[in-house]
N, C-alpha and C positions, 0 to 999 in steps of 0.2 A: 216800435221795435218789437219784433217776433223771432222767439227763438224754437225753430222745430225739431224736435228729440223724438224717436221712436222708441214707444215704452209696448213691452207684450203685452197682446190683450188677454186679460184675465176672467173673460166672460166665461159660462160654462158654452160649450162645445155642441150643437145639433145633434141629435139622433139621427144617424142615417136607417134609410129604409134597407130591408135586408134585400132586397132586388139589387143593390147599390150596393159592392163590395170596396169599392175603396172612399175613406174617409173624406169628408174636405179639406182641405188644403188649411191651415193656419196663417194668416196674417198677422202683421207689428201693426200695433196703433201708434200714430203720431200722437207727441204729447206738444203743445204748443205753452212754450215759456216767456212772460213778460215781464219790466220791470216793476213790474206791480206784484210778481210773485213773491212773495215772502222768502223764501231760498235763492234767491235772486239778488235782492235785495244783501243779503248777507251777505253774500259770495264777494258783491263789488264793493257792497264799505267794506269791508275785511281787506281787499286787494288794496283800495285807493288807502286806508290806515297806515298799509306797510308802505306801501310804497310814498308817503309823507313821510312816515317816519325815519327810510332809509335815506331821504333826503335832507332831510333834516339834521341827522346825524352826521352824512356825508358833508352836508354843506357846513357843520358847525366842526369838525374835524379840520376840513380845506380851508377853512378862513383861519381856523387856530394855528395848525401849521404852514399856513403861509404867512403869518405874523411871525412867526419864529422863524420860516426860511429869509425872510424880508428883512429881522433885525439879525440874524447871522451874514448877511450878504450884505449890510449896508455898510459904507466904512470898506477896511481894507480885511480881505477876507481872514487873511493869514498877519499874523504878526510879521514885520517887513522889518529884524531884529540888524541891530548897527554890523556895518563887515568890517575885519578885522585885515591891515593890510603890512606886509612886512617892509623893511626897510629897501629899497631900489638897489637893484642889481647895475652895478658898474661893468662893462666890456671894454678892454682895451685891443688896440694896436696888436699884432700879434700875440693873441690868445689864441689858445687852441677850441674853436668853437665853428661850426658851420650851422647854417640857414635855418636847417629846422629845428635847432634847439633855441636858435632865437626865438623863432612863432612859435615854439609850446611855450617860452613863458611868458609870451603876449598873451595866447589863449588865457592862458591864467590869471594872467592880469585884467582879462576882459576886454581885449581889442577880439578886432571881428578880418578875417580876411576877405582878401577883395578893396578894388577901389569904391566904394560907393560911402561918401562922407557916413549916409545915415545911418549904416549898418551900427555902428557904437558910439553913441555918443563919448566912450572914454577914448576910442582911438580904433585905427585900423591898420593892415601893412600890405603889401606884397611882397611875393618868394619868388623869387628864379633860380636857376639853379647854383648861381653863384654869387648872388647878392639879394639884399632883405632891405625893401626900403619902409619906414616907421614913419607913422604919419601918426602925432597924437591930436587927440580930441579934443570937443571945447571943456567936457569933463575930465580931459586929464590931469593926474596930480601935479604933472609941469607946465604940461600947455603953451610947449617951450618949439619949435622950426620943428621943420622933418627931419631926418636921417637917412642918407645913403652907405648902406656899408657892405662891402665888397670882399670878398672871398679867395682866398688862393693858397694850395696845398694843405686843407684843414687849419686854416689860421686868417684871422679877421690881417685884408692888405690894407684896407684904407676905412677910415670913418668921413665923412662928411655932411653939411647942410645938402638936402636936395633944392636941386633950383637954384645954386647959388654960386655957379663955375668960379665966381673971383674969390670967393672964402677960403677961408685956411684948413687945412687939413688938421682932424680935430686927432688929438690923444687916448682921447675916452668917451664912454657916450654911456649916460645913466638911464636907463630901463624904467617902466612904469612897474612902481609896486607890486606885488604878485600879491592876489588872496589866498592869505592862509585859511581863515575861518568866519564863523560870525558868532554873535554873543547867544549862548544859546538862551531860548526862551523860558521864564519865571521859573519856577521850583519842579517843574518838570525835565529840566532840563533836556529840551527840545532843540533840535539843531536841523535848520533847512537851507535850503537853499532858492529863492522861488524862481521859476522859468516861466515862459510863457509854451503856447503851444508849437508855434514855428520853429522856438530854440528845440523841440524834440526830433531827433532824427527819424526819419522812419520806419528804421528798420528797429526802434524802440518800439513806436508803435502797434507794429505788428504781430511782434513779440508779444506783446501784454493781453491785443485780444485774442491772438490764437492760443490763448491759455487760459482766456479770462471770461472773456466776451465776443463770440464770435460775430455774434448779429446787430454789436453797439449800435452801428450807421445805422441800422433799418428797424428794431424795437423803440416803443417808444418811453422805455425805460421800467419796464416791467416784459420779461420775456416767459409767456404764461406756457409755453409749450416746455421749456426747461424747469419751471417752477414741479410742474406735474410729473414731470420725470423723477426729479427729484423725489417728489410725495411718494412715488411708487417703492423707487429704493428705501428711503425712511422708513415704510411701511413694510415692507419685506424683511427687511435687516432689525425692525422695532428698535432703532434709535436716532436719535437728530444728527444724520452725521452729510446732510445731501444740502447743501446754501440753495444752489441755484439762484444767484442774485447775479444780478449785473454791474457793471462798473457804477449806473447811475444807483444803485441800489445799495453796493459796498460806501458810495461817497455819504450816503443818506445817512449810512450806520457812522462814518467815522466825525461825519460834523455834526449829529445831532443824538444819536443812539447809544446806548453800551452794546457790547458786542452780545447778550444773551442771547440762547437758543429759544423764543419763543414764538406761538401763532401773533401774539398783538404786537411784540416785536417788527414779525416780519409784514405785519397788513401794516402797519407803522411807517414802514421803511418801502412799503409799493408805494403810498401814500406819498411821500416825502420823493418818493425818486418820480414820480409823475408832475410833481410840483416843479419839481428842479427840470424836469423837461418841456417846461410851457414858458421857462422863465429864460431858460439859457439855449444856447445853441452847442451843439455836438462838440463841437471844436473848445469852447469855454469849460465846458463839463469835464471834458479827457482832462485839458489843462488841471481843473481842481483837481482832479484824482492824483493826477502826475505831482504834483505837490502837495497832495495829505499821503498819500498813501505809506504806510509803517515797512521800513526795512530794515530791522534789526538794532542791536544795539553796539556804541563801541565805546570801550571806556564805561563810563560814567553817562555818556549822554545816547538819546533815543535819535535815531536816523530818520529824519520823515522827507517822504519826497525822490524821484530820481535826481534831480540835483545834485542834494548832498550826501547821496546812496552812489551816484557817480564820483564825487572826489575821498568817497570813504574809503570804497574797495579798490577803486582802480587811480587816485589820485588825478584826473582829467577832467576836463566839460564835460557837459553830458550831450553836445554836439558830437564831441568827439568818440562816442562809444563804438565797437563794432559789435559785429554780429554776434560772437561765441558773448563777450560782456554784455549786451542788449538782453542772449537768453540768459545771462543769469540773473540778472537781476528781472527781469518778469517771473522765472520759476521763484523768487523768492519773495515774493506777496503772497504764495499760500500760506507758509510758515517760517516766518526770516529767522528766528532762533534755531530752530532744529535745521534749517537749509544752510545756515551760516559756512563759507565758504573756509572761513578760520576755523570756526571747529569741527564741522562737517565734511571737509574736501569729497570726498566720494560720494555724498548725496548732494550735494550742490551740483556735481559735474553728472549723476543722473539725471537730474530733474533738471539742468538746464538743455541735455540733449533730449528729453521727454518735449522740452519747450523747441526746441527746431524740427521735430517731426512733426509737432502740430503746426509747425509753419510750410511747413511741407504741405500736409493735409490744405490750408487753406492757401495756397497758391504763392502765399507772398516771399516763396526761396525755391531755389529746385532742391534736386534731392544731392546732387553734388555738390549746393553750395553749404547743406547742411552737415553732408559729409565731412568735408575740410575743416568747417567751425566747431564739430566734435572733436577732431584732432588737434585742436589749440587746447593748448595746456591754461590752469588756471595762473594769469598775469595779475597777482593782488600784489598793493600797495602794502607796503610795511607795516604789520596789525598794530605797530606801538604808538600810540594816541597819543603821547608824547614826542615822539620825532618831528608827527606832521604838522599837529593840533596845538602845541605847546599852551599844553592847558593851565597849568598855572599860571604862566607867565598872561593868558588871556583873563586870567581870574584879577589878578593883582590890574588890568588895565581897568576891567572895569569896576574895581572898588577904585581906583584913584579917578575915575571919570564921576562916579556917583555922587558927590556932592554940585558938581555941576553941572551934567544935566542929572533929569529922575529916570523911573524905570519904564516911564511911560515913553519917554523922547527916546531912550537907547532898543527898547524892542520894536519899535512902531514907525520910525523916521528915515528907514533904510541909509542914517548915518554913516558916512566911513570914515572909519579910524587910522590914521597912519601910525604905525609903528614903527619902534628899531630894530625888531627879533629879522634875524640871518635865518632863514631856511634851511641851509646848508649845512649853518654852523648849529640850529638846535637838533637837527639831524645827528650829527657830531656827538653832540652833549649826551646825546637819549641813547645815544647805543654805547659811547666811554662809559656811561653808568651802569648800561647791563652789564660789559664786561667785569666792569669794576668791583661790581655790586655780588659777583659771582667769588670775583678772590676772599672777599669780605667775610661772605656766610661760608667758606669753605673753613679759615681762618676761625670763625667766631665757636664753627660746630667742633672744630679741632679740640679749642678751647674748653669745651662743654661736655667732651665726650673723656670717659673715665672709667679703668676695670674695679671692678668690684666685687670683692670677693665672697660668697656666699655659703653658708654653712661651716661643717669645722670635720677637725681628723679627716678621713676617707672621702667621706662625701662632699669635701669642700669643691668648688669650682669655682671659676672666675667668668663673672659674666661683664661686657664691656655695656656701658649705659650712657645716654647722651641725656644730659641736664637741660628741663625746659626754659626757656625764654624768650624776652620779645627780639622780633623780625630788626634789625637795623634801618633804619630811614638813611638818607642822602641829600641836597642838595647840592646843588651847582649851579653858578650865577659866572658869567661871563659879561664882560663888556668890555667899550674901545676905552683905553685908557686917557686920549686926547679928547674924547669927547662927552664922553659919560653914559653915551649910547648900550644900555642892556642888549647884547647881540643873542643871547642865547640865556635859558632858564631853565633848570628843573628843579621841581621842588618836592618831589618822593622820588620811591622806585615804582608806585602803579597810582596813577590818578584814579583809576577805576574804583581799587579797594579804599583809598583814602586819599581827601581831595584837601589835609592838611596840610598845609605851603613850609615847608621847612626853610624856603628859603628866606622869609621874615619870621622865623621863631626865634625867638633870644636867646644862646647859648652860651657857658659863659667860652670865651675864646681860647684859653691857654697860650701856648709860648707863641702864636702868630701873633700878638701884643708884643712881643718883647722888639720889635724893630723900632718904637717908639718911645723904649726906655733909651734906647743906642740912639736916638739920632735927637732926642733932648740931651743927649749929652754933646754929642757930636757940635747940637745948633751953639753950644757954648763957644766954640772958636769963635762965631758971627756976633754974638749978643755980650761978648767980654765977660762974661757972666764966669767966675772962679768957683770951683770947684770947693768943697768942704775942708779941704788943708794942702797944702805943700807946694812942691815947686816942680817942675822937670829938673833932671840931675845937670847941673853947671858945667858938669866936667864929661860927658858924655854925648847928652842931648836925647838921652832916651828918655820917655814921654811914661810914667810908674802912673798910678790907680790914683795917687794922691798928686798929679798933674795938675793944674789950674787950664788946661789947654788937654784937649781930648781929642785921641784919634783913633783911627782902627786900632794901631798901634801902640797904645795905653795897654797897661799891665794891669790885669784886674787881678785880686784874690779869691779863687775861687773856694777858699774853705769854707766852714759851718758856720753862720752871722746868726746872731744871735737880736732879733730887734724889738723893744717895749713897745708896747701899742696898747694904751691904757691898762686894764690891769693884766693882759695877755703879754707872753712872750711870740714873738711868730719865731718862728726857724724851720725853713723850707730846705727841702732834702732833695739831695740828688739822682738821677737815674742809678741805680744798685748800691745807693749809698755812697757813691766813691768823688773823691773830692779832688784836683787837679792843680793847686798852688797858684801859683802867678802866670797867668796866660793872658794873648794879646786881647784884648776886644773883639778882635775878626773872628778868632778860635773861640769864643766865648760863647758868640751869638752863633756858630757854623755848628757849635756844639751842644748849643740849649741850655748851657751849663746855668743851672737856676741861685745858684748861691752868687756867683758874680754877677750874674744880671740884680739881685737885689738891693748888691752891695751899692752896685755902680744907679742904681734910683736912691736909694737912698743919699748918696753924694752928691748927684745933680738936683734931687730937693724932687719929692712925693706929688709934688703941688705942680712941679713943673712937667711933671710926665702927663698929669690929669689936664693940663690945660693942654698939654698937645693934640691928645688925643680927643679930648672935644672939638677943638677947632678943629679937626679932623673928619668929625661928626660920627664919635663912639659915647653918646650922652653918659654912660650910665656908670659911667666911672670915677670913682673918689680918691683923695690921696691917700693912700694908705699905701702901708707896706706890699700887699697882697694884690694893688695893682699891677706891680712891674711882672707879674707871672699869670697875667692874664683872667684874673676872678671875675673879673663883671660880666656881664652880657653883652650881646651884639647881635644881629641878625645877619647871616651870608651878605646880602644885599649890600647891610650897611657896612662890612669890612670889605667889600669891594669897592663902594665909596671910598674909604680910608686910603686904602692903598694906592689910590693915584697919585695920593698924594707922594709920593714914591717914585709912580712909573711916570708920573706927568708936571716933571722936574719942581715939584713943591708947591703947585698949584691941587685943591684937593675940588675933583667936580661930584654934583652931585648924580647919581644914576636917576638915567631918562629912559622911560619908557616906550612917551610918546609924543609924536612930534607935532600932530596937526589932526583937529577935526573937520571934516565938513560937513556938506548934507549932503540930499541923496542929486542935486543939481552940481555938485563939484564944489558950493561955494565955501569960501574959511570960515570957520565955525568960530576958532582958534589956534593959535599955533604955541610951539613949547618950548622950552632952550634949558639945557642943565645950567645949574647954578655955578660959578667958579667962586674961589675962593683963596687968596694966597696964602698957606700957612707955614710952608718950610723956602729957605733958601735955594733956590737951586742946587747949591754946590752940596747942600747937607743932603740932599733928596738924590745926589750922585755917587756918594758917599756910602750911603746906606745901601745903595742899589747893589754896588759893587760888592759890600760884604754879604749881603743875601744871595749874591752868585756864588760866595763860597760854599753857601748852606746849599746849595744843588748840588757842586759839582766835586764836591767832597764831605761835607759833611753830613745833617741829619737827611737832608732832602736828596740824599745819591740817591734812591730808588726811582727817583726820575729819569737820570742817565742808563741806569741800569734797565729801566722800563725802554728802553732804546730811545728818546728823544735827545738831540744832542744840539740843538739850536740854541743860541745865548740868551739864557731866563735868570732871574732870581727868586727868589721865594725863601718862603718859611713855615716847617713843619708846626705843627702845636697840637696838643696831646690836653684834656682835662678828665672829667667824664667821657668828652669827645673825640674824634678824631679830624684834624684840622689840616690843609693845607692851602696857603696863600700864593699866589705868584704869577710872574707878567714875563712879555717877552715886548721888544718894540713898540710891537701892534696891538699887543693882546691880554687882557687881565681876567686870573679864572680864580674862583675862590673852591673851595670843595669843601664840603660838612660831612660826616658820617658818625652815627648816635643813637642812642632809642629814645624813644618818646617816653620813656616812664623814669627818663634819667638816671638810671641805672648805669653804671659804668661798663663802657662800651669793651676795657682793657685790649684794647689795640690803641698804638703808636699812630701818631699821623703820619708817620715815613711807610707804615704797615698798610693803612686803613686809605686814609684820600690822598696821597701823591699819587698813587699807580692810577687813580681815577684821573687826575689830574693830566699824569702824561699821558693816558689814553686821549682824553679829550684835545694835546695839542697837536699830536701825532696827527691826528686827524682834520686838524685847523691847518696845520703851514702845509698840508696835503691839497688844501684849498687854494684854485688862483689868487684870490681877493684877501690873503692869509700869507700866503706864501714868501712874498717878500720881507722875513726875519733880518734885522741889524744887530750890529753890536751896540749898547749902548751909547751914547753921545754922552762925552763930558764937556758943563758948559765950562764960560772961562770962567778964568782963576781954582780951577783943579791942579794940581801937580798930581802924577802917576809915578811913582818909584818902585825900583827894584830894592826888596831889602835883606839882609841876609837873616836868614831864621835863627841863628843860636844869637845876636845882638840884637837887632832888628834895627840895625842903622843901613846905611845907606851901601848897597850889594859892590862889590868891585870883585875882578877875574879872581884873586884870590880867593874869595867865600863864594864860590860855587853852588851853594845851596840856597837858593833867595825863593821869592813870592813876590807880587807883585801887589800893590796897597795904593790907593787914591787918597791925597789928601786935599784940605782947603790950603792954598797959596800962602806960606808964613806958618806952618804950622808941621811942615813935615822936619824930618831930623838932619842937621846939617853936613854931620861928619860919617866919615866912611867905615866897616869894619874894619879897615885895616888900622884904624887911628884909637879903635876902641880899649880902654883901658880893663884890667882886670875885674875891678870892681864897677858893677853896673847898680848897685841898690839905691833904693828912693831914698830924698832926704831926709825925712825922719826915721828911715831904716837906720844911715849913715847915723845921724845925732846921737841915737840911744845905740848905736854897736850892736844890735841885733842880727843871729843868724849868720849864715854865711853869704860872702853875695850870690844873690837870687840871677839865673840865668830866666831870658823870657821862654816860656816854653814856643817850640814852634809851631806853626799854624800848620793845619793840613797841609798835607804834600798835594802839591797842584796838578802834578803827575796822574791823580788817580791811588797814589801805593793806600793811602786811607780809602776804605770802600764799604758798604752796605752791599749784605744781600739781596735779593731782591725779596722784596717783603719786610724786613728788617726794621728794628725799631730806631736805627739810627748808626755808629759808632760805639753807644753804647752794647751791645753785639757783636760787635768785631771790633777789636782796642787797636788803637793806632800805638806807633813805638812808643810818645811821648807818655798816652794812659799808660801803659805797661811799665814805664821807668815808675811815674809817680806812684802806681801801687805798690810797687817793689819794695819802692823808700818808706811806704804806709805801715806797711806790714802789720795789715789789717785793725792799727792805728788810725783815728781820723786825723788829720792833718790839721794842727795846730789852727787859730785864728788869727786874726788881725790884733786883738786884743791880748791873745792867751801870748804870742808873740813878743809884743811892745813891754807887758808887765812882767818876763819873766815866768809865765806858770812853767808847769813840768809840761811833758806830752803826754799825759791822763787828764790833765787840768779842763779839756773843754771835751769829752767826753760824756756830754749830760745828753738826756733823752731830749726830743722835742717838746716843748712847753708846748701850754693850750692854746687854742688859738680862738679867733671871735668868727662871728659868722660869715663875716664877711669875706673868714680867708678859707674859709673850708673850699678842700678842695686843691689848695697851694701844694697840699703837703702830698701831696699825689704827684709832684714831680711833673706837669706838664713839659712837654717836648715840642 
């Protein structure tokens, strides 16, 4: 080998002769170079070092990160976390529904349109214009015939099996589950969705790379012509503000990178995205991207993915996107926080029309179809994570899943969960509670705000000051009363700020307890069980306090009780102090009145209220005086439990969640059933129903009817620290909490505070088809229902025109007529000792409505009905004598003592819940 090089010769130069004026001409000498030359020599080990060495590095680089690409890819790439599925949408016979509301919530449930079996394994349908026939799949949660169902003037005409001309024409036909959500992943709280590439539409895809990647299809994952652009800007502007990465190069940083701006970063990430182009095909790649890719956040949880970036903002498939939703979400992979459509609207709607010009530029829209997609306004789905997401109620599924399967099987198993939560109905719930939640803190700040007067003589002025405190929490637990089905939950006012479930927090309950002191007494008619002294009066028939036989219609004493409870006194006071004499039962419990509810536990025995309400399932309750007014705890949840006991004629279920696991094949994993439980009578569970309809429709709970809901409910307000309201209709049982978390007394009424949440939320329930059908209650047999007249409370005839209307058990209601009724009406041991004069019963709310609550109001005690007004009269600012100060003769100063101490267990009584 010879390498020739011309080097100048450096000889000296000839003398020319002077005859010879011009010089010789200058020649180059060739220099001739071998391997043998020493500079030579250098030159090439020097070359062949580096270039060992750069392969060396290189190859120990490519084998390292292909070891890490290879054990990130091995397995399933993405956690494939359990789907969260709601309870089946029923369609009836004339409903007001047409065709394509049916296929959106097939889309949702993940049927696929088109005839072709394989399009979804869960199911698929077709649509004409006047009929929608349903074919489910071998994965469907019924995997029950087809459907044909037919269409005429906006209203479903006929349901049937397809294929089946001799079958019956069906009534109803129940719908596959719709997915709500899925469990989001580990302490990141990650929430995807995964697709494949097919399921993208493509007018997603082109969106993304004419904003992203224009050259995806044809670099090979490193686009070195953009890199260098980039370097020039960088270098111009002197900061790292130019990516220049490619989709395969964004994928490289999101599965293996942090997002830092550096050089070993980014030869890191050309590295990794070369790798991932030798391994996968174009089409697989986009796919990863399309399912890592970060878009924002909502609530509490991180968005990854079109997927679940498609059911965030616009609630649909991501099949179904159009073009104006396609560009926004591709313009919102530069920066989903500051593009955020919720809090940005005006830059999101730049920078998604910046994203259809560049689709413009790259052919894949004209310029009119970009036009029109600009002019579509932003179509977002309701930004509250609670409407759609019903994130507690997903949290509480999956801590009662976690003992059976781990955290490995529910993020990794692509499990579906069947649920009971209504869509509709948490819909309902989450916006009754912003309403609600508005009157609340309007109310709480009223409270809080106060003038103050500042300096003195001249210079004094008055400045007004709002008192700091904590925010109000909320929950709301709904479910079906017959079945125990949770239809609907919330458990704050923002999952985002605080993911504490108030709807299993233990508070203690107040006077929403008190329907289980009344109907242990009540069960006494069924269990023969006698009362702690007396008779019903012989010569009357009217049913006194000290009755052995209990009914609405029993005369309690509502004065000052005075009760020993080891070395404590309790004595529990009334709303303003004011105390009401001898009233029926009905009027007791419609009024909250806490001195006669104590009186009337303590008569039917301490022991026997504690075991009702256990076997009710309220554990945490002892006998003690301080039970009958509510002192223990409870969780929403579990005084929804309770209460069916109530709405579900004396049968108590327990609240279901969830109904049924499988896997990611459709197969049962498990299935679930609420527990039943008989613990009340029918007839006592009718009973009690009917007096808790007095507490709506006149008493503490009028701010229901007042709030305009006027369909037949019962309930019951309760008032502690908290504010409480209980109550069901037919179909429908709602509980409502409102409280602060640092137990602080909340000072709103529950007629104030959660009724008006409560008739928000049903206002919006029997607004619903599947809701809508409200009854009057059913009484089973052996109820007798009489008219009774209010000043005797016997049995009503045309002469006593002023009655009310009372349920009793068979054998138990009063026999003789007002007109038969004698002068004197007092109880037996009234009569014995000559005490007093005879006691008229007072009478119960006017049925009329004439007793009313304002709206907001804490009850009656706020607006005094005539009969409050008489007994204060007679008071005259006297307390009214007691049962004892009565029997022995004191003066009317005689029981005039302060309230004794009380033990810990009653703290809290003496606050008068409502």
């Amino acid at each position: 080998m010879a390498i020739k090089l011309k080097v100048p010769d450096r000889r000296p130069a000839v003398r020319a002769s002077k005859s010879n004026s011009r010089p010789p001409a200058k020649t180059a000498r060739v220099r001739h170079f071998s391997l043998r030359d020493p500079l030579v020599k250098i030159f090439v080990i020097a070359f062949v070092c580096a270039g060992i060495a750069f392969m060396s590095v290189f190859a120990y680089l490519y084998f390292k990160y292909e070891r890490v690409v290879d054990r990130r890819m091995a397995g399933g790439i993405f956690s494939n976390a359990a789907k969260i599925y709601a309870r089946p949408s029923v369609i009836s016979v004339g409903e007001k529904l047409d065709p394509s509301e049916i296929a959106a919530d097939l889309r949702r449930a993940g049927y696929a349109e088109g005839s072709s079996e394989s399009s979804s394994a869960i199911g698929h349908y077709t649509l004409t214009r006047n009929s929608i026939e349903i074919m489910p799949g071998p994965q469907s949660f019924h995997a029950s015939n087809t459907a044909e169902i037919r269409f005429s003037g906006g209203k479903i005409a006929s349901i049937k099996e397809s294929g089946d001309s001799s079958s019956d024409q069906l009534q109803a036909y129940e719908l596959e589950p719709e997915l709500v959500t899925a469990l989001f992943e580990g302490q990141e709280r990650t929430k995807r969705e995964l697709i494949k590439f097919e399921d993208i539409p493509p007018v997603l895809v082109n969106a993304v790379l004419a904003i992203e990647d224009r050259r995806f299809f044809q670099h090979g994952g490193v686009n070195y012509f953009r890199l260098m652009e980039a370097a020039v800007v960088d270098v111009r502007e002197g900061r790292h503000g130019q990516g220049g990465s490619t989709l395969t190069m964004q994928l490289s940083r999101g599965f293996f990178l942090t997002p830092e701006k550096t050089i070993k970063r980014k030869l890191t990430e050309m590295l990794i995205a070369i790798e991932l182009e030798q391994k996968f095909s174009k089409q697989r790649i986009f796919q990863m991207y399309a399912n890592e890719v970060y878009l924002g956040q909502r609530g509490s949880f991180t968005i990854n993915g079109f997927g679940e970036g498609a059911h965030a903002y616009f609630n649909k498939d991501v099949k179904n996107l159009t073009l104006p939703e396609a560009a926004l979400l591709a313009g919102m992979i530069q920066r989903p926080n500051y593009l955020s459509p919720y809090k940005n609207p005006k830059r999101a709607l730049e920078r998604r029309n910046l994203v259809l010009d560049s689709m413009v530029e790259t052919g894949a829209i004209t310029r009119a179809e970009a036009d029109t997609a600009k002019a579509a306004p932003l179509k977002l789905t309701a930004p509250n994570v609670e409407a759609s997401d019903a994130p507690y109620f997903v949290d509480l599924v999956k801590d009662q899943l976690s003992p059976q399967f781990n955290e490995e099987e529910l993020n990794n198993h692509a499990m579906r969960i069947y649920t009971t939560i209504d869509p509709d109905l948490q819909r309902a719930a989450a916006e009754a509670v912003d309403v609600g939640m508005k009157t609340v803190d309007d109310l709480v700040e009223k409270r809080r705000t106060h003038k103050v007067k500042i300096g003195t003589g001249k210079d004094a002025k008055t400045e007004i000051r709002v008192e700091t405190g904590p925010m109000p929490q909320v929950a709301l637990v709904a479910l079906d009363p017959h079945t125990g089905e949770v239809l609907a939950l919330v458990g704050g006012r923002n999952y985002g700020m605080s993911q504490l479930n108030h709807a299993i927090a233990k508070r203690p309950t107040g006077s929403i307890f008190k329907p289980f002191v009344y109907a242990a007494a009540v069960n006494t008619a069924v269990t023969g069980q006698t009362l702690t002294a007396g008779d019903a009066d012989p010569d009357t028939g009217v049913v006194t306090e000290s009755s052995g036989v209990f009914t609405p219609a029993s005369l309690i004493d509502d004065s000052q009780v005075s009760i020993a409870n080891g070395d404590d006194v309790y004595e529990p006071r009334n709303y303003h102090e004011t105390f009401h004499g001898e009233v029926t039962a009905r009027y007791a419990l419609a009024e909250s009145l806490n001195n006669a509810t104590v009186r009337l536990g303590q008569e039917v025995g301490f022991d026997k209220v504690a075991a009702l309400a256990k076997a009710a399932g309220i554990s945490s309750v002892r006998a003690t005086p301080a039970i009958a007014l509510g002192a223990y705890d409870a969780t929403p949840v579990e005084m929804a439990g309770a209460y069916t006991v109530f709405a579900n004629g004396g049968t108590r279920l327990s609240p279901l969640m969830v109904k049924s696991v499988r896997d990611a094949q459709g197969n049962i994993l498990d299935n679930y059933h609420s527990d039943g439980k008989d613990v009340l009578d029918p007839r006592v569970a009718y009973v009690l129903t009917t007096m808790m309809e007095a507490v709506i429709n006149n008493g503490t709970g009028y701010p229901v009817r007042a709030r305009g809901f006027q369909s037949p409910a019962a309930g019951k307000t309760g008032t502690s620290h908290d504010a409480w309201f209980a109550g069901y209709t037919s179909n429908l049982l709602c509980i409502v909490w409102v409280g602060n978390d640092d137990y602080t007394d909340i000072k709103l009424a529950g007629g104030a505070a959660a009724a008006p949440i409560w008739a928000e939320f049903m206002k919006r329930a029997v607004a619903l088809p599947q809701y809508s059908k409200v009854s009057d209650f059913t009484a089973p047999s052996g109820v007798v229902t009489l008219q009774l007249d209010k000043a005797t409370n016997l049995i009503a005839t045309p002469s006593c025109p002023q009655d009310y209307t009372v349920a009793f058990i068979a054998g138990t209601e009063p026999k003789q007529t007002c007109d038969q009724a004698s002068a004197d009406h007092r109880g037996f041991f009234t009569k014995i000792f000559g005490l007093g004069s005879p006691p008229v019963a007072a009478p119960p709310p006017n049925t009329n409505g004439a007793t009313q609550n304002l709206p907001g109001s804490p009850g009656v005690q706020n607006g005094q009905s005539s009969q409050t007004a008489q007994t204060q009269q007679g008071q005259s600012k006297k307390k009214k004598r007691g049962f004892f100060s009565r029997l022995f003769g004191k003066g009317e100063n005689g029981d005039e003592q302060q309230n004794g101490g009380t033990s810990a267990a009653q703290n809290g009584n003496n606050s008068d819940p409502k």
